[in-house]
N, C-alpha and C positions, 0 to 999 in steps of 0.2 A: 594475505596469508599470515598466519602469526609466528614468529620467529619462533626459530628451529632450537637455539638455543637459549632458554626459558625454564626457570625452576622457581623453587619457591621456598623464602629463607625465617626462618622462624625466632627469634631471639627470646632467648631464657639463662635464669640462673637458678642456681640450687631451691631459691623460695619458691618459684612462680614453673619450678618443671613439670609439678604434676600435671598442670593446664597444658603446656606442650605437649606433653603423651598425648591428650584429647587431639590437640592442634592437629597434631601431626597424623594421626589417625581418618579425620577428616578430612587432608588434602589426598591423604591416600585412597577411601572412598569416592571424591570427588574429581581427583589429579591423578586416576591410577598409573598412567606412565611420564610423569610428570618429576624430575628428580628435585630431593629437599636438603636442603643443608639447614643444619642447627647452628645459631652464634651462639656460643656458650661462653656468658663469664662466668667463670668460677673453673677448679677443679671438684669434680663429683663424679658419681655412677651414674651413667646414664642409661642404666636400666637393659642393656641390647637394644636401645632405642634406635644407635645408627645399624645396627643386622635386622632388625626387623623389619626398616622402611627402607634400608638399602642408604643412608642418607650420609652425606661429608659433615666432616666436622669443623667449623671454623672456631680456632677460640687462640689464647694470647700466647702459644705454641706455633701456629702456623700463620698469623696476621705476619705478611712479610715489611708493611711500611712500618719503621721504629716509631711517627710521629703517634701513628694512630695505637701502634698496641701497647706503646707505654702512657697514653695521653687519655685514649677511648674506650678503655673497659670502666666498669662500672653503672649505678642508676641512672635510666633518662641517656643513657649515651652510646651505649655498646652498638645498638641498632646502627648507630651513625655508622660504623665500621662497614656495612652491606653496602653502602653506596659506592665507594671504590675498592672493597677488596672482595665482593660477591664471584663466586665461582662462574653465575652465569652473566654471559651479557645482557640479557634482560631478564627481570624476577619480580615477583610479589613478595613483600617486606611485611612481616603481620608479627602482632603481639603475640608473646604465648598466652594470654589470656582471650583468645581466638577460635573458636570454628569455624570451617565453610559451609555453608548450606547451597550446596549447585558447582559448578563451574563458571569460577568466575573470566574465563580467560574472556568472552566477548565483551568484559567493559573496559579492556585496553587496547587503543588503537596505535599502537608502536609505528605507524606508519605516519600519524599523525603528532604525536607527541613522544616527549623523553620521560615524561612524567607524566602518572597521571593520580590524582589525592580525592580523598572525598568527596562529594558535593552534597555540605550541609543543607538541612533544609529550616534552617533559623539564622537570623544574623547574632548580630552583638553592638553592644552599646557601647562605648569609650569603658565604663565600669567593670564590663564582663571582661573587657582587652586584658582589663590591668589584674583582672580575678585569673584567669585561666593562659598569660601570655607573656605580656610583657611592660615595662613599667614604659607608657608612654613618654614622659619628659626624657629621661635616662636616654631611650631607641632616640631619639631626634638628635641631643646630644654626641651619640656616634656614629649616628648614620643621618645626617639631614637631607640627606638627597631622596630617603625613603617613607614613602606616606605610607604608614600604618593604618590611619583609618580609611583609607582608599580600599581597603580589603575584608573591611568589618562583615560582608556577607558568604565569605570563603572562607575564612580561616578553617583551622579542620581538625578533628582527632585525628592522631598522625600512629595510630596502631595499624592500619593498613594504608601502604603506596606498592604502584606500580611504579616500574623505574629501568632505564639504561644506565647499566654503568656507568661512572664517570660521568652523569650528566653533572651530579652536584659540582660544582669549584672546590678543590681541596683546601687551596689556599684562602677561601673564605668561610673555611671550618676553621681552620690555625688560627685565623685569626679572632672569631667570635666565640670558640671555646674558653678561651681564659678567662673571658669575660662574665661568662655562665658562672663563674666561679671565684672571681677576686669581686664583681659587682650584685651582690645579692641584690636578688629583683629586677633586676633587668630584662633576664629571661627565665620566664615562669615554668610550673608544671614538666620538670623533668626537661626534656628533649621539646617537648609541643612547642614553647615560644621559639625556641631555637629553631627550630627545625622550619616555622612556618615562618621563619624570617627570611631562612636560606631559601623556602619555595617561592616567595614570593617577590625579594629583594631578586633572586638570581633572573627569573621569569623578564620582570620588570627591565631588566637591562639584555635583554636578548641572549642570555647565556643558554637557556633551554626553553623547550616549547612545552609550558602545562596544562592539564588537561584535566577535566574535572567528571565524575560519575558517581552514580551512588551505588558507593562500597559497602557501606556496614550499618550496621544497625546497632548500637549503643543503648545493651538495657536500658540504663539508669532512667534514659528519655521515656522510656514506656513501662504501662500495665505490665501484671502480669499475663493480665488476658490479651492485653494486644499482643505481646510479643508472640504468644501460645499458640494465637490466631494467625499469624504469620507464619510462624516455622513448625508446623506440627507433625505430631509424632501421632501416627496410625497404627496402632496394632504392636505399640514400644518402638519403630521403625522411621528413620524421619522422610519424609514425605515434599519435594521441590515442589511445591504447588505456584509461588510466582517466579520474578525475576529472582537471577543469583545473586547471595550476598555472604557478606561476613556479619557473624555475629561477635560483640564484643563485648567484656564482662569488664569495661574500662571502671577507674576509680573507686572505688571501695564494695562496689557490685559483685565480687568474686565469687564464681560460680560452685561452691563447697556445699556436702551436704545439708550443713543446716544453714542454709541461705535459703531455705523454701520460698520464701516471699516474693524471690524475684523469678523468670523462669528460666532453671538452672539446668534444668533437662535434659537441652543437646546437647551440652560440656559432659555430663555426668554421663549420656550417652555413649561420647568418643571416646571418654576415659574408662569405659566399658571396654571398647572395642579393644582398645591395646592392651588392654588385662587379656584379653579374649587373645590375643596376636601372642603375647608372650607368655603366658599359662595354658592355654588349654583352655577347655571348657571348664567355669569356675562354677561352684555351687552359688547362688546369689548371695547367701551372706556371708559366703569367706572371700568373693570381690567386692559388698559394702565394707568389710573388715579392713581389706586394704586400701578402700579408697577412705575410710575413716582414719587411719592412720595416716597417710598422704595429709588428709587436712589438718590433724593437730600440729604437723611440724610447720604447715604455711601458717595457721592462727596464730602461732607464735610469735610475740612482739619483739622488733629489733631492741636492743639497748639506746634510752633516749642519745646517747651521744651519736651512732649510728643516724638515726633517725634525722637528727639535725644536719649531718654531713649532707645525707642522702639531698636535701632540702639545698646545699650548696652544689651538689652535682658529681660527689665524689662517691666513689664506692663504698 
């Protein structure tokens, strides 16, 4: 039976919200009684977003641990806050750059594991580790007890986990968060090295039991005709034709109007549907209008100084 108390937590900030309206739209077609909290850094408008889905708000107001909500807001790390200050005892953890397609709850077996992460269906070579992770000599340096490459066929986009509260170790966040940030390269790509360091190092020494399924689907990886051919839209309507998954608009794929090339469709879809929840019935091109405007403010380039922090882990 799948636990009673189960929601599903969505993390955004002011760039990347308009993807969570979709997000959040989605789990609501696909999780209709299924309750969501938004981690929000930043303060902003959030549109009626929590009276329209019903949904909590976690942001650095109500984070009750001082370490995490003066240490864990910002890029690549906010997310981290879901692991022990999530409203549910068990949840699904997703990027706002996210749809559902289905009901994902059957690829968690909380009975079986505390965790459960992706299961890639590629490895990686020492090269990819240190492209997308973490800087191999550096990890051994602080951690020698943990084989890195012992793992090269799991690592994982870490935009969707299943998770029990409290399974992760706080105190081996405390401790490898600085790290993320006094030791450039160390731990790559936002939160990903980190984060697959804590699933894996934690695992490895019996701190929780992980579990692996295939969660998401990662444009970037595919056509646009594959993807099209998998998640299709019939009659504008999207269509569960196989297993449930998440679709993810990970690394510079971002699912905006003029991204045609990639298939941006079901995004631009859900982002439909919550214009649809909070307006009314829209004429089509006064909801392109606002989803056009949505996108000029995310196409917007950080300031290089920005840019470079983010790249150290800081907001």
């Amino acid at each position: 039976m799948f636990p009673a108390d189960f929601g599903v937590i969505i993390t955004c900030a002011r760039k990347d919200f308009l993807f969570a309206k979709g997000c959040c739209a989605s789990v609501r077609q696909y999780l209709p009684n299924v309750p969501i909290c938004l981690l929000v850094d930043g303060d902003f408008d959030l549109d009626q977003l929590p009276h329209l889905y019903d949904a909590q708000v976690l942001n650095r107001r109500t984070v009750r641990d001082p370490f995490l909500r003066d240490q864990s807001f910002g890029y690549g790390i906010t997310k981290m806050i879901a692991f022990w200050e999530s409203p549910f005892e068990y949840f699904l953890l997703l990027d706002a750059d996210t749809v559902l397609w289905g009901d994902l709850r059957p690829l968690a077996d909380f009975s079986r594991y505390d965790l459960v992460i992706d299961q890639p269906t590629y490895g990686y070579q020492p090269a990819d580790i240190e492209t997308w992770f973490f800087n191999l000599a550096k990890l051994r340096r602080h951690y020698p007890d943990f084989e890195p490459l012992k793992y090269d066929q799991l690592y994982t986009c870490t935009g969707v986990t299943f998770a029990r509260r409290g399974a992760l170790d706080l105190g081996d966040y405390r401790r490898a968060l600085p790290q993320l940030r006094t030791e450039p390269g160390l731990f790559l790509s936002g939160e990903m090295g980190l984060l697959n360091f804590l699933y894996f190092d934690g695992a490895a020494r019996g701190k929780f039991r992980l579990g692996h399924a295939d969660t998401q689907y990662l444009v970037p990886d595919f056509t646009r005709a594959e993807a099209a051919a998998r998640f299709p839209l019939v009659a504008g309507q999207p269509v569960v034709a196989g297993p449930p998954n998440v679709i993810h608009y990970n690394g510079d794929t971002k699912p905006t109007l003029d991204n045609a090339g990639h298939y941006i469709e079901p995004m631009v879809y859900f982002r439909q549907q919550f214009l649809q929840a909070r307006h009314g019935e829209l004429a089509p091109a006064a909801a392109q209008a606002i989803l056009r405007q949505e996108d000029a403010f995310f196409r917007q380039r950080p300031p290089l100084w920005r840019r470079a922090l983010r790249k150290l882990g800081f907001k």
